[in-house]
Residue frames as a rotation matrix with the C-alpha (Angstrom) as fourth column:
UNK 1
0.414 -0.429 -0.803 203.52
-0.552 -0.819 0.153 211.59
-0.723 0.380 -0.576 -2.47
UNK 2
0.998 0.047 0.040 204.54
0.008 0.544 -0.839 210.68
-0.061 0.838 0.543 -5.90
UNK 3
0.092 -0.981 0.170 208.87
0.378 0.192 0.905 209.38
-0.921 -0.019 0.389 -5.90
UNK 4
-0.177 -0.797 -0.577 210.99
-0.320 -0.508 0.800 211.18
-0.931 0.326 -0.165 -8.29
UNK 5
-0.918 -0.394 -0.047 211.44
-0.181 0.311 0.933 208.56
-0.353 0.865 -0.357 -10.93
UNK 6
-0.093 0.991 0.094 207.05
0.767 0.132 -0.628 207.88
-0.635 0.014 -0.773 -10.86
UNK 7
0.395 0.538 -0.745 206.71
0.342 -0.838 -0.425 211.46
-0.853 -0.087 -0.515 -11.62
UNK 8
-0.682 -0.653 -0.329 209.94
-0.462 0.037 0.886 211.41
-0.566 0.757 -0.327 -14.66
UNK 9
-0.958 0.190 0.214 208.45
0.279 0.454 0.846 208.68
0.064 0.870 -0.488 -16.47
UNK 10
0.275 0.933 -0.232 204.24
0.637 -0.357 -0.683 209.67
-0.720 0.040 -0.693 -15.90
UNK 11
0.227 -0.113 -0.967 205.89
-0.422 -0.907 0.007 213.18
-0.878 0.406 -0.254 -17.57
UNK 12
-0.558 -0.809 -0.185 207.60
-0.410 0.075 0.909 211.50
-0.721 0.583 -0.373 -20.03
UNK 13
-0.625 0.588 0.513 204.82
0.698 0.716 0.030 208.93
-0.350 0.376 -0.858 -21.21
UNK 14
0.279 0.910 0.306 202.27
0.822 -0.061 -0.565 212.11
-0.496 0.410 -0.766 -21.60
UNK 15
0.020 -0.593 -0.805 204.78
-0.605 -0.648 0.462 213.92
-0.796 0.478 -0.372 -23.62
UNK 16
-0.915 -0.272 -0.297 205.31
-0.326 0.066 0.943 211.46
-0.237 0.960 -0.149 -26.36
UNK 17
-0.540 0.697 0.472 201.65
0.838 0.498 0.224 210.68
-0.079 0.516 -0.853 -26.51
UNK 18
0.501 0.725 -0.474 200.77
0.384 -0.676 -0.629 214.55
-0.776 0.133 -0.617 -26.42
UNK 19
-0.596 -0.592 -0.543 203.74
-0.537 -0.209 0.817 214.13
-0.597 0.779 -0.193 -29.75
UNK 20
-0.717 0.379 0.584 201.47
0.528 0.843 0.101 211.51
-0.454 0.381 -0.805 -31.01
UNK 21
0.198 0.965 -0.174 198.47
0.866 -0.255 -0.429 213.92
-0.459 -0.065 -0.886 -31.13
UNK 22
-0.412 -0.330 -0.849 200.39
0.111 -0.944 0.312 216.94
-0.904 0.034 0.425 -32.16
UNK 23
0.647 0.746 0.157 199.01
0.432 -0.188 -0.882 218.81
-0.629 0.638 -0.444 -35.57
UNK 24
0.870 -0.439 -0.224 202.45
-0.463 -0.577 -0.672 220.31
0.166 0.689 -0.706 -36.47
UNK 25
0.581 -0.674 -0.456 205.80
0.662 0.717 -0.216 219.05
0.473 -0.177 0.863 -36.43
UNK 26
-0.274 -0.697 0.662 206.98
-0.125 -0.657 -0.743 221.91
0.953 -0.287 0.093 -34.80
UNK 27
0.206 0.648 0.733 204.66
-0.932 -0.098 0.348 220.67
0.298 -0.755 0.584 -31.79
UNK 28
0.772 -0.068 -0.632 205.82
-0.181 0.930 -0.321 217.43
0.609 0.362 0.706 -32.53
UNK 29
-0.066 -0.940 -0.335 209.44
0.434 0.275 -0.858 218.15
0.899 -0.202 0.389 -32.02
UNK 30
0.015 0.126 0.992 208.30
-0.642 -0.759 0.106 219.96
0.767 -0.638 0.069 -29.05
UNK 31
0.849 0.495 0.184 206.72
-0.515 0.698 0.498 217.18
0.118 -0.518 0.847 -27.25
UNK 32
0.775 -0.517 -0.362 209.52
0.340 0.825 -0.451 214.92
0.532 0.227 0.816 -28.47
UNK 33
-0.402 -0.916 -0.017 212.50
0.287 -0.108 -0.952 217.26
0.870 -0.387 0.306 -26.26
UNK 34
-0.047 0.127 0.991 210.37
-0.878 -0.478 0.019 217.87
0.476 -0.869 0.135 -23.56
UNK 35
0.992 0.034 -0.122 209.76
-0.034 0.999 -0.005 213.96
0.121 0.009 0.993 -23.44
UNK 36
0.215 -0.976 0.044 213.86
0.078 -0.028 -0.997 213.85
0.974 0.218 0.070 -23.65
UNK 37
-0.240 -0.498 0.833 214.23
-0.475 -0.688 -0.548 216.08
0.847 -0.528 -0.071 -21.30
UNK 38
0.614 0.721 0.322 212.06
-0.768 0.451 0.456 213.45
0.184 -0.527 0.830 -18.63
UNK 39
0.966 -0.155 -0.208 213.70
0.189 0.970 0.151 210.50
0.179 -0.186 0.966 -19.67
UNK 40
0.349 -0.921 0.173 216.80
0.230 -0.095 -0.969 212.17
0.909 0.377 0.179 -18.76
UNK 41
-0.289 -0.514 0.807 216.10
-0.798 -0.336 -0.500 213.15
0.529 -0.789 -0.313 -15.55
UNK 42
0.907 0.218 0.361 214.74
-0.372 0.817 0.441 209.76
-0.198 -0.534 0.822 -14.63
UNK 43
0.766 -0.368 -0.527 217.84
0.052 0.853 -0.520 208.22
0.641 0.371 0.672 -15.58
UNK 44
-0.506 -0.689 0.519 219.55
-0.242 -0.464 -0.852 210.63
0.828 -0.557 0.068 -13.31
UNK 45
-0.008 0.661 0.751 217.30
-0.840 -0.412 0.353 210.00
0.542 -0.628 0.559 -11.08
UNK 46
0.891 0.297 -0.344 217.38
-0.304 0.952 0.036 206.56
0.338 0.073 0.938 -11.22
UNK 47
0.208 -0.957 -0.204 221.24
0.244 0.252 -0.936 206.36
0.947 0.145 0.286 -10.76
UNK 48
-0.333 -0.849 0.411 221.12
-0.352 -0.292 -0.889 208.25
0.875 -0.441 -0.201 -7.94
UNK 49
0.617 0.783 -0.075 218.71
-0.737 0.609 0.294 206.12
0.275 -0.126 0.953 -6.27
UNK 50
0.890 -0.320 -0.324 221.07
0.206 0.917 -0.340 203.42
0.406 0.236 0.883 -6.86
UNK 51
-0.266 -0.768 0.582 224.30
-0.141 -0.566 -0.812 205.26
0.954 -0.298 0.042 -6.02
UNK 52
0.037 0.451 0.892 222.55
-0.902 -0.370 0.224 206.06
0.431 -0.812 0.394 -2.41
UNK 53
0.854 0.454 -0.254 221.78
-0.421 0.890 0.175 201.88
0.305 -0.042 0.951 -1.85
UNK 54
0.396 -0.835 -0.382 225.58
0.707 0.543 -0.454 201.43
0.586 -0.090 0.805 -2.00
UNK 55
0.588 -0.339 -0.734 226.35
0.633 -0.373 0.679 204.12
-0.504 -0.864 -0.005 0.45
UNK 56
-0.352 -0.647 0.676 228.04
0.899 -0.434 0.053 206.59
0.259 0.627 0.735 -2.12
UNK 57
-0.347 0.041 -0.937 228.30
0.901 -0.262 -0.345 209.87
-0.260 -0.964 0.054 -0.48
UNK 58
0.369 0.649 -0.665 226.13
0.423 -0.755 -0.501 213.36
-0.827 -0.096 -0.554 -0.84
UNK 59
0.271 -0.286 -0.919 228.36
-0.300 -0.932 0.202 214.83
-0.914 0.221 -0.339 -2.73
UNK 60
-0.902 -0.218 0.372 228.79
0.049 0.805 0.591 212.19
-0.428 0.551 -0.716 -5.35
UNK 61
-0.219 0.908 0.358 224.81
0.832 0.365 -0.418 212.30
-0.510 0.206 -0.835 -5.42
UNK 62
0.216 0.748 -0.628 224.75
0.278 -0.663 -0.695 215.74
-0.936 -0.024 -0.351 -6.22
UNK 63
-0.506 -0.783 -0.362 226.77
-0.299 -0.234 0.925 215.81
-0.809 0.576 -0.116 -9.23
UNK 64
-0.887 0.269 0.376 224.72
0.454 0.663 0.596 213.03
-0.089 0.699 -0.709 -10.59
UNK 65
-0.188 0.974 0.129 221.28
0.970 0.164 0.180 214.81
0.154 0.159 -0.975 -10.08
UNK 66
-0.768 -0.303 0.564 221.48
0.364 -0.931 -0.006 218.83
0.527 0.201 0.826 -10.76
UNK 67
-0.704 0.653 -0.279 219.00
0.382 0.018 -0.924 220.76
-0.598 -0.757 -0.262 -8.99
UNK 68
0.221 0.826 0.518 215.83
0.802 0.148 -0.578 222.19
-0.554 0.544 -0.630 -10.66
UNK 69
0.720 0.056 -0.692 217.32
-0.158 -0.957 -0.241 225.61
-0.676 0.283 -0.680 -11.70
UNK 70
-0.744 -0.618 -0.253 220.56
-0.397 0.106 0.912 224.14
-0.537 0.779 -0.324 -13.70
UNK 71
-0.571 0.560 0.601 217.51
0.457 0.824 -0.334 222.10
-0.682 0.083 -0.726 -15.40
UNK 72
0.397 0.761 -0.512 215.77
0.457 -0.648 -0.609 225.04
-0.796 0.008 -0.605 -16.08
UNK 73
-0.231 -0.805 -0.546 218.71
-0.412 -0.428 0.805 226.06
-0.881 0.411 -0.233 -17.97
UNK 74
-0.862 -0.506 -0.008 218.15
-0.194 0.314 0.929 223.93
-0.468 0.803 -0.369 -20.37
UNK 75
0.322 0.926 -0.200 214.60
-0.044 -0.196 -0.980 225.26
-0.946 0.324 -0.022 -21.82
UNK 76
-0.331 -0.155 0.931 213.25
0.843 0.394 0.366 224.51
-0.424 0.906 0.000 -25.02
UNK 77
-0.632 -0.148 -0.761 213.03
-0.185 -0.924 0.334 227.16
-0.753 0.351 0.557 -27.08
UNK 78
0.479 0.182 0.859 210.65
0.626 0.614 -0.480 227.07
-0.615 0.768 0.180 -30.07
UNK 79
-0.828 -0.560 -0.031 212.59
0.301 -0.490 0.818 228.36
-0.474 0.668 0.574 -33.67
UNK 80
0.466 0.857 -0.222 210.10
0.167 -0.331 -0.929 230.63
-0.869 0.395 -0.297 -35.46
């Protein structure tokens, strides 16, 4: 099974190289906040990772690493 932060950055890497390839810049900037949106939860991801190592307790962890539905919350929209 693929770990948390594997699966962040993979996502993240074939976002800004499916921005690289884009034909519009409206695809562009697409690519480029869904990419964002990755390297943000790896970083969360990453922390709590770390957090965990030093014995810092559940409820501490969850703060740092929302579940998938607050995530969701923050969909990209495109502006027409």
């Amino acid at each position: 099974m693929e770990s948390d932060a594997r699966f962040y950055r993979r996502r993240a890497n074939e976002e800004l190289a499916a921005a690289g390839r884009a034909v519009t810049d409206a695809a562009r900037d697409r690519r480029m906040r869904l990419a964002e949106l990755f390297l943000q939860r790896l970083q969360a991801s990453e922390a709590r990772d770390v957090l965990a190592e030093c014995g810092i307790n559940a409820g501490a962890l969850a703060k740092l690493d929302p579940s998938a539905f607050d995530w969701a919350g923050q969909r990209i929209t495109h502006d027409a």
